[in-house]
C-alpha positions as a printed NumPy array, in Angstrom:
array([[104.96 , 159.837,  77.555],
       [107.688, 158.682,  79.509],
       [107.555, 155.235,  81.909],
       [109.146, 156.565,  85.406],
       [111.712, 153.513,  86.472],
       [110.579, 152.226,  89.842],
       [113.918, 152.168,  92.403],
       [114.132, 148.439,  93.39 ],
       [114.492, 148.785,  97.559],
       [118.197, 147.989,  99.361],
       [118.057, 144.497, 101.178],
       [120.338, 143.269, 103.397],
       [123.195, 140.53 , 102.506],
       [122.787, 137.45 , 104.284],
       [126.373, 136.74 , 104.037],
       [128.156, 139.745, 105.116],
       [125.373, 141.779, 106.24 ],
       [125.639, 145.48 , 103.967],
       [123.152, 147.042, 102.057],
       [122.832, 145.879,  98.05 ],
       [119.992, 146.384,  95.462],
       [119.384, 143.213,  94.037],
       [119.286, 142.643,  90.207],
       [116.643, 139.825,  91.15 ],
       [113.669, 140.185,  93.7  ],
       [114.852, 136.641,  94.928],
       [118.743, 137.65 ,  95.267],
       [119.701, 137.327,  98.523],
       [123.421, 138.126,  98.931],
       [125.396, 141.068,  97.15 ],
       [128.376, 138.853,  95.438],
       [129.369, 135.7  ,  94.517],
       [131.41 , 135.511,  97.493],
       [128.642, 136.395,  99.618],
       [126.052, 133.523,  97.78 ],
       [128.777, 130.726,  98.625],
       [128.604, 131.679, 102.192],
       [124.889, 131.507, 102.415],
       [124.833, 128.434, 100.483],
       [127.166, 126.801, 103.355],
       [124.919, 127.862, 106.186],
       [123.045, 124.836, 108.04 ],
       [119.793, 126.259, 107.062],
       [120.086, 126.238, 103.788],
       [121.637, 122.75 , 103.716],
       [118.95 , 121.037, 105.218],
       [116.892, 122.678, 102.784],
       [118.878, 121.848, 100.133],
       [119.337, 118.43 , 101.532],
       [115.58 , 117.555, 101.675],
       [115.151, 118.947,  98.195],
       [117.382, 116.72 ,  96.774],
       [115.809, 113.926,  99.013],
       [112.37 , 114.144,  97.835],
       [113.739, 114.172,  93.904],
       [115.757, 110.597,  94.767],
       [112.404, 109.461,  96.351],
       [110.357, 110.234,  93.356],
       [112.881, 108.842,  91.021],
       [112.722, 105.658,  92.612],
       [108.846, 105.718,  92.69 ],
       [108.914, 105.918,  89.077],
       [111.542, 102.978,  88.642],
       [109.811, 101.117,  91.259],
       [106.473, 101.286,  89.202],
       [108.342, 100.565,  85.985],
       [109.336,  96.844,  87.693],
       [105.857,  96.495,  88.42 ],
       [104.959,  92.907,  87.142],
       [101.398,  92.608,  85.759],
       [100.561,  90.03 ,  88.868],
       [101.627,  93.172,  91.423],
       [ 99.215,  95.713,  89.957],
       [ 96.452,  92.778,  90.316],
       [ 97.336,  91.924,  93.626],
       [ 97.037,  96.055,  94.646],
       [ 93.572,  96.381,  92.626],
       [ 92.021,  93.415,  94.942],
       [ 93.203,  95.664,  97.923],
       [ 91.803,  98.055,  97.422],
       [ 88.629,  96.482,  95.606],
       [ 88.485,  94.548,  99.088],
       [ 88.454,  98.032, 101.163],
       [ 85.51 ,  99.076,  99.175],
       [ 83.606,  96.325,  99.732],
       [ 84.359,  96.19 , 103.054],
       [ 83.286,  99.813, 103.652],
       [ 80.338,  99.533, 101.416],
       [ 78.947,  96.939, 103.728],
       [ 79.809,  98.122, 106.72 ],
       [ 76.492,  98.068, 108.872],
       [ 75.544,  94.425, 106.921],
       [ 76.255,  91.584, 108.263],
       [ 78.248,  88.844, 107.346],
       [ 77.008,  87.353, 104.294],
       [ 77.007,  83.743, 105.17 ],
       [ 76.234,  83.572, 108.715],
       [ 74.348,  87.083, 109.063],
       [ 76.036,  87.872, 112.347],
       [ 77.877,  91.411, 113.396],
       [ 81.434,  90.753, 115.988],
       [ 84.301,  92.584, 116.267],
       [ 86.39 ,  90.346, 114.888],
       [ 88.538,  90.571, 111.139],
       [ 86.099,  90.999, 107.894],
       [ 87.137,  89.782, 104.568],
       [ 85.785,  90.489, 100.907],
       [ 84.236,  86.867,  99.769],
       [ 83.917,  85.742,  96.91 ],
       [ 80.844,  83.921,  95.995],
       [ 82.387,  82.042,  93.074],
       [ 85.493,  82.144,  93.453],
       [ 88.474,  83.963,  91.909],
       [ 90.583,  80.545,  91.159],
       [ 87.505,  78.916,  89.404],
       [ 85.573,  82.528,  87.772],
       [ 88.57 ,  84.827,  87.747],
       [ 86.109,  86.921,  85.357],
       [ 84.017,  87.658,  88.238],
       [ 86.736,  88.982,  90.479],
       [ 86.12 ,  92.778,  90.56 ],
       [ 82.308,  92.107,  89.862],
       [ 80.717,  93.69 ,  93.182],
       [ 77.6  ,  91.608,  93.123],
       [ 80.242,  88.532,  93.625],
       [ 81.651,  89.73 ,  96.614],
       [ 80.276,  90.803,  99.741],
       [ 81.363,  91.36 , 102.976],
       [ 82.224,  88.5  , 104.91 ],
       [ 83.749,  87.336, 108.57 ],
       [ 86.98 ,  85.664, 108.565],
       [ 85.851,  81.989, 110.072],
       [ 82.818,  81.912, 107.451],
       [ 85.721,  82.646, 104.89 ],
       [ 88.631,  80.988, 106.15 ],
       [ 87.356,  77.643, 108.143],
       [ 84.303,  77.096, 106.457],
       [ 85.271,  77.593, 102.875],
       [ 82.831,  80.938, 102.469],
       [ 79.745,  78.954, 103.963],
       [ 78.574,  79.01 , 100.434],
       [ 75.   ,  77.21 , 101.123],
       [ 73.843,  79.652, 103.869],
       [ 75.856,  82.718, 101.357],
       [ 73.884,  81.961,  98.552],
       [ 70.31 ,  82.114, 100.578],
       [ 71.441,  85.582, 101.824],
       [ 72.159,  86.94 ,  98.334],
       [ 69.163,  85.43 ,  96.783],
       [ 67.525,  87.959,  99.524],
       [ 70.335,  90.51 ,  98.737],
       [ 70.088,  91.035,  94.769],
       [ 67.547,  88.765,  93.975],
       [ 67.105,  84.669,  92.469],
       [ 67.758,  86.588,  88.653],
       [ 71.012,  88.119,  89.304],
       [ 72.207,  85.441,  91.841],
       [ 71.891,  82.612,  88.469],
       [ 73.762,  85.044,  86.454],
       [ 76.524,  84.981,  88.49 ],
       [ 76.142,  81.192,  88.22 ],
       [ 76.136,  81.273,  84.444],
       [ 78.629,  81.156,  81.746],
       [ 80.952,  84.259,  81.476],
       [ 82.946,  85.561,  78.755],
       [ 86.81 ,  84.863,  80.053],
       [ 88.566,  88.342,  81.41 ],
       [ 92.116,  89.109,  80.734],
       [ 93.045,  92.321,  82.315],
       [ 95.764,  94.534,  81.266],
       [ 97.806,  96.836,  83.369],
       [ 96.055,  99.525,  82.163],
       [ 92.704,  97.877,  83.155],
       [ 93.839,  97.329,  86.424],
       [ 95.172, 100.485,  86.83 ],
       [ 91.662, 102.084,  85.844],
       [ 89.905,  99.866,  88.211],
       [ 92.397, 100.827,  90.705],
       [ 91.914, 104.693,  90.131],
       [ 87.727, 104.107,  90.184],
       [ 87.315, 101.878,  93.286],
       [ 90.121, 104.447,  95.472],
       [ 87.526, 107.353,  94.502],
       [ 84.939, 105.181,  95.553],
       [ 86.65 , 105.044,  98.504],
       [ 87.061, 108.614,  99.188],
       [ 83.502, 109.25 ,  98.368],
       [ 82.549, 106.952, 101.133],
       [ 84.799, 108.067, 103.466],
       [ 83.538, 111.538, 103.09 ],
       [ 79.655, 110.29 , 103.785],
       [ 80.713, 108.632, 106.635],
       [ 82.462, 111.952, 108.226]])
């Protein structure tokens, strides 16, 4: 049995304009000559322009996280560990003084990062909280421990006051807690729409 050879269709040059039949389903001009003049045309400069754009962007992305010092990735986990909490709590109010306003929310810490920096990304540490409890009144920490004695309970509230094993995290670590609180994130984000 013989295989019939399909007739590739004529196209059009886009450089001089005859009729060819291309070797290649993605040729587009008949010669050599003809492929250097498309080449040069505007439209297939900025093309070619904006290719070569987004590769530079991406290689400097890549050496950009390679400078990364471990104190950056930590400073861009608590950002977006902060979001979370933020959205998490959303209709709560603030932890210390238990009052909704429009003004700036923060994540607070009930013990803090400087003194228990093992309890940093622990989410029954940190709770949303308005920015004068935080700021000016050093996290209200008397009228924030009342409300989370009501939030999580006396029991988990004295474990958070108890000893804890000291936490050195990696990058790795903080790029896995990174990677689980953004999907948190976008989980949330989706329930909300």
């Amino acid at each position: 049995m013989r295989a019939s050879i399909k007739e590739v269709k004529q196209k059009t040059c886009k450089g001089c304009g005859g009729k060819f039949r291309p070797s290649l389903s993605t040729q587009k001009a008949c010669s050599v000559k003809c492929a250097m003049v498309v080449a040069k045309q505007p439209a297939n400069l900025k093309v070619a322009r904006k290719a070569i754009d987004q590769l530079v962007r991406s290689e400097i992305k890549v050496r950009k996280e390679k400078l990364k010092t471990r104190g950056d990735h930590m400073r861009e986990c608590q950002v977006v560990f902060n979001e979370w909490i933020r959205l998490r709590d959303a209709e709560l109010p603030c932890v210390s003084c238990g009052r909704h306003h429009d003004g700036q929310y923060h994540a607070g810490h009930y013990r803090t990062v400087g003194a228990h920096p093992e309890l940093r990304f622990e989410p029954l540490n940190v709770w949303k909280q308005c920015a004068p409890c935080n700021n000016h009144k050093s996290g209200d920490i008397v009228n924030y421990r009342i409300e989370l004695v009501r939030r999580i309970g006396l029991e988990r509230v004295e474990w958070l006051e108890g000893p804890h094993e000291p936490q050195r995290y990696t990058i790795e670590d903080l790029k896995a807690i990174k990677a689980e609180y953004r999907a948190k994130i976008k989980q949330l984000k989706e329930q909300a729409a």
